[in-house]
VEXSEVO-740162 format. One record per residue (C-alpha): x, y, z. Coordinates in steps of 0.5 Angstrom, whole numbers, padded with zeros to 4 digits, always signed. Each point is the difference from the previous one (the first is absolute). Example, Ala and Ser with C-alpha at 12.3 -4.5 7.8 and 13.67 -1.06 7.14 Angstrom:
<recs>
+0025-0009+0016/+0002+0007-0002/
</recs>
This chain:
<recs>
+0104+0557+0286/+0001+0002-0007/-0006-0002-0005/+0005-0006-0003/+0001-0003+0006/-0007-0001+0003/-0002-0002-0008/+0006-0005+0000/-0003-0002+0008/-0007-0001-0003/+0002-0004-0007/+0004-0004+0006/-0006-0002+0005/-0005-0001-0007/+0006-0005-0002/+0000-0003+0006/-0007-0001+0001/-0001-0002-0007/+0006-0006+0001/-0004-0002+0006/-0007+0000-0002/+0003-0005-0006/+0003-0004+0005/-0006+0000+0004/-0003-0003-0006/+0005-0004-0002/+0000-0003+0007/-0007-0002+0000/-0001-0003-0007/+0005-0005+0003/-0004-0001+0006/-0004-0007-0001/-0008+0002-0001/-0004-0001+0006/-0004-0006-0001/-0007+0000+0001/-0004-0002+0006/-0005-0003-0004/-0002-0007-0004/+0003-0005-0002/+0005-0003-0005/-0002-0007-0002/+0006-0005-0003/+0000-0008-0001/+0007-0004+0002/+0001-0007+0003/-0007-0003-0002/-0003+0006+0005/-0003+0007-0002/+0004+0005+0005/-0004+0007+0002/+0004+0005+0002/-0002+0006+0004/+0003+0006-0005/+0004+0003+0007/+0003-0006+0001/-0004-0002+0007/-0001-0006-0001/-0001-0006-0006/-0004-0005+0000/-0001-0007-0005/-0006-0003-0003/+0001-0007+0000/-0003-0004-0005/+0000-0008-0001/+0005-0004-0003/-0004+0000-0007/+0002+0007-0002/+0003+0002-0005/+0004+0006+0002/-0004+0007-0002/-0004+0003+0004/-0004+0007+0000/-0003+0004+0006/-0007+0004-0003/+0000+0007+0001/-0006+0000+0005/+0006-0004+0004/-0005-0005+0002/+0002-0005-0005/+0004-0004-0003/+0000-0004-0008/+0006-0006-0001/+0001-0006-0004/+0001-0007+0001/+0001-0005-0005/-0007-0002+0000/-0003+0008-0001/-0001+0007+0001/-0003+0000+0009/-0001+0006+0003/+0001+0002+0009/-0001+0005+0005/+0006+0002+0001/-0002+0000+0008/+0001-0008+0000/-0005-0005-0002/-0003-0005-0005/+0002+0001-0007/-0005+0000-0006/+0001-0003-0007/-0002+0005-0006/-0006-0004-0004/-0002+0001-0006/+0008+0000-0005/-0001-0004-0004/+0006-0005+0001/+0006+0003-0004/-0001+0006+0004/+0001-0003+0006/+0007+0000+0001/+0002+0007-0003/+0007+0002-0002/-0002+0004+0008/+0000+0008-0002/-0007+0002+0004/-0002+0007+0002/-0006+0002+0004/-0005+0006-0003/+0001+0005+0005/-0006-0002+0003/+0002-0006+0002/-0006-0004-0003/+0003-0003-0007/+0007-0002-0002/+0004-0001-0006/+0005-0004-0002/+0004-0003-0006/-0002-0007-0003/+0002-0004-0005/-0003+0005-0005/+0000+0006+0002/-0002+0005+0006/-0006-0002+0004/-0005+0003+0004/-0005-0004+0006/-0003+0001+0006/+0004-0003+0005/-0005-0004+0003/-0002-0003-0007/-0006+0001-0001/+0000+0001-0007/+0005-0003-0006/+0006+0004-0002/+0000+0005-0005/+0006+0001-0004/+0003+0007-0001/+0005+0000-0005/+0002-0006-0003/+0009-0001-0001/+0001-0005+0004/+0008+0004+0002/-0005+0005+0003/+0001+0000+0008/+0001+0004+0006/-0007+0004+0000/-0001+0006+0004/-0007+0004+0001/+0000+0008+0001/-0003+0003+0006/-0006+0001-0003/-0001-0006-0003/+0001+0002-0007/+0006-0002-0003/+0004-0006+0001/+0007+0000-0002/+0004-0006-0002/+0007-0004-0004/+0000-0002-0006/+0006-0005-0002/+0005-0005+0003/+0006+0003+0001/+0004+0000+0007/+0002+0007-0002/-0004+0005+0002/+0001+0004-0006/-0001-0005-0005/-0007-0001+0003/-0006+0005-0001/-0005+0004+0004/-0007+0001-0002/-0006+0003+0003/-0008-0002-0003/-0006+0001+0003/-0003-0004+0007/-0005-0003-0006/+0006-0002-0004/-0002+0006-0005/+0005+0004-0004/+0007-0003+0002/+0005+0005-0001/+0008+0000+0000/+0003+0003+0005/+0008-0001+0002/+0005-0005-0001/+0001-0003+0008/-0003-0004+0005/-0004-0001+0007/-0005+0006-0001/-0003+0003+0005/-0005+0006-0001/+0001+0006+0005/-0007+0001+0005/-0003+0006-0005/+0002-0004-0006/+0004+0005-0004/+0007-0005+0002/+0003-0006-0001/+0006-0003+0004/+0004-0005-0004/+0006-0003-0001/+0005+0001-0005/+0006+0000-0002/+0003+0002+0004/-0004+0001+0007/-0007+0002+0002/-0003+0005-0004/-0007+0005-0002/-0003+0002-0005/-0007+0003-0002/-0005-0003-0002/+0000+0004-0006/+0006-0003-0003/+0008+0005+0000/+0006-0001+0004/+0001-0004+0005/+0003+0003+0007/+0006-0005+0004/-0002+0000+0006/+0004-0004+0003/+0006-0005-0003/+0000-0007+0000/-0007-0001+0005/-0006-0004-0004/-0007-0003+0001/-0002+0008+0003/-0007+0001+0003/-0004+0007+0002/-0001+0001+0007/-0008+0001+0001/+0000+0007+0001/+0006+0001-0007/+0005+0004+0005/+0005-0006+0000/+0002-0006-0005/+0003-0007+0002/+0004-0004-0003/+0005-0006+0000/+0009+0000-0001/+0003-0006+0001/+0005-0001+0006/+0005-0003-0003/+0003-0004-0007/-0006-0005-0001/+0003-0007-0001/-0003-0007-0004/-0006+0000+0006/-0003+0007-0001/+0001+0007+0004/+0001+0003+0006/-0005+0006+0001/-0003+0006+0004/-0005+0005-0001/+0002+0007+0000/-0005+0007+0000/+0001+0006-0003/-0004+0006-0001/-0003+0001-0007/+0004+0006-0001/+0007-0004+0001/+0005+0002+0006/+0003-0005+0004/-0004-0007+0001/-0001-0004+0006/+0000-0008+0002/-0004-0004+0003/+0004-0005+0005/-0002-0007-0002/+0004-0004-0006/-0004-0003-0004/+0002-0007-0005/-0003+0000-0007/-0006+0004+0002/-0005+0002-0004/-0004+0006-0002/-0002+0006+0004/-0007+0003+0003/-0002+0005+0004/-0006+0002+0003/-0002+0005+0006/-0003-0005+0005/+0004+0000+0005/+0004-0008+0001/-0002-0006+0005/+0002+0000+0006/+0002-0008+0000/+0002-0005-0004/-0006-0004-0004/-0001-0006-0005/-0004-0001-0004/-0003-0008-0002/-0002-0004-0006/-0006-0005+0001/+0003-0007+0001/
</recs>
């Protein structure tokens, strides 16, 4: 075999290996990412808080009276649960039992716009009222402290070191036209961040999700470029260990009553998202906590 054909054989295998190789890699961005085998997706639907194991073995509801006003947030230890009813903020194990009023608001705060966020360890929580952002014990041992004061303000979310909270400024449906800021977990030193919606920090706090216009996207904390990460999701929210991203896409054209949704899973890097099985109605915001999911459907009671 002369030199040129064994220099064309060679140049021919290496081709063919390189062609495989981008296959191979095209394949498996294509394919839907493993899902976790771990924690718990948290959203409310139907007048009921739906725990969904990240997997997809199993999905189960809290069931609240029939006083409550439809939002509902899982904390992050998985152990509780605060919602609202239209007599005020309660607070519930999400294991099932008695439910506990949040003593201690005075009344124009006992019926917030609901946008409630637990601190990461799970002892306060904030909320939207009818001034601004507020921070309290859920227990209501305290009185309210108000954070920052622009009643359009909703949506607080705490970073995982309980440093910062991310909110939204503006009244706008569209996104875009709605704004991002981040402050300290004392209130201090709000700062601009993105135009968007539904913030969510990512577990090292150097990210945030959010909603745009035209998907879900990220953003350091530091400000720049957004990255798309995926088209035409909204309401994202990072897996505790950050490796994963959930999200929410419409099923179908949304009519007069409201949309039709699924949640979807995608790594933070992008690639090919996975969803979830149940179809949810008008659903509201995302969580997502590492404890594991219940094994059975539970209620929690209002007082007579």
């Amino acid at each position: 075999m002369t030199v040129r054909r064994r220099f064309l054989l060679a140049s021919t295998l290496l081709i063919t290996a390189l062609l495989g190789a981008c296959g191979s890699e095209s394949r498996q961005r294509s394919q839907p990412p493993p899902l976790p085998s771990d924690g718990t997706i948290g959203v409310t639907s139907d007048g009921e808080l739906w725990l969904l194991a990240v997997d997809g073995s199993s999905e189960h509801r809290i069931r609240f009276g029939s006083d409550w006003a439809g939002e509902a947030v899982l904390s992050p230890d998985g152990r509780r649960v605060v919602f609202d009813t239209s007599n005020g903020i309660w607070t519930g194990p999400s294991a099932g039992g008695q439910a506990r009023l949040v003593r201690g608001l005075p009344p124009a705060l006992t019926r917030p716009s609901f946008d409630a966020g637990w601190a990461p360890d799970s002892r306060s929580i904030v909320f939207a009222g009818e001034e601004g952002i507020y921070r309290t014990d859920p227990s209501g041992k305290g009185p309210a402290q108000l954070l920052f004061r622009d009643a359009s303000a909703t949506k607080p979310k705490w970073s995982a070191d309980g440093s910062l909270i991310a909110f939204v400024r503006g009244r706008s449906a569209r996104p875009e036209h709605r704004a991002i800021w981040v402050m300290g977990a004392d209130g201090s030193h709000p700062r601009f961040l993105v135009r968007g919606d539904d913030p969510s920090f990512s577990p090292g706090g150097t990210r945030v999700a959010f909603s745009g216009a035209e998907g879900v996207y990220v953003l350091g904390i530091s400000g720049g470029t957004p990255l798309l990460l995926v088209r035409h999701g909204y309401q994202p929210v990072w897996s505790p260990h950050g490796v994963y991203i959930a999200y929410k896409r419409q099923t179908k054209n949304c009519g007069d009553a409201g949309c039709h949704e699924r949640v979807w899973i995608v790594r933070r890097l992008g690639g090919a998202a996975t969803m979830l099985k149940p179809e949810f109605f008008e659903s509201g915001d995302l969580t997502w906590t590492s404890a594991a999911p219940p094994k059975k459907t539970v209620s929690i009671n209002l007082p007579d």
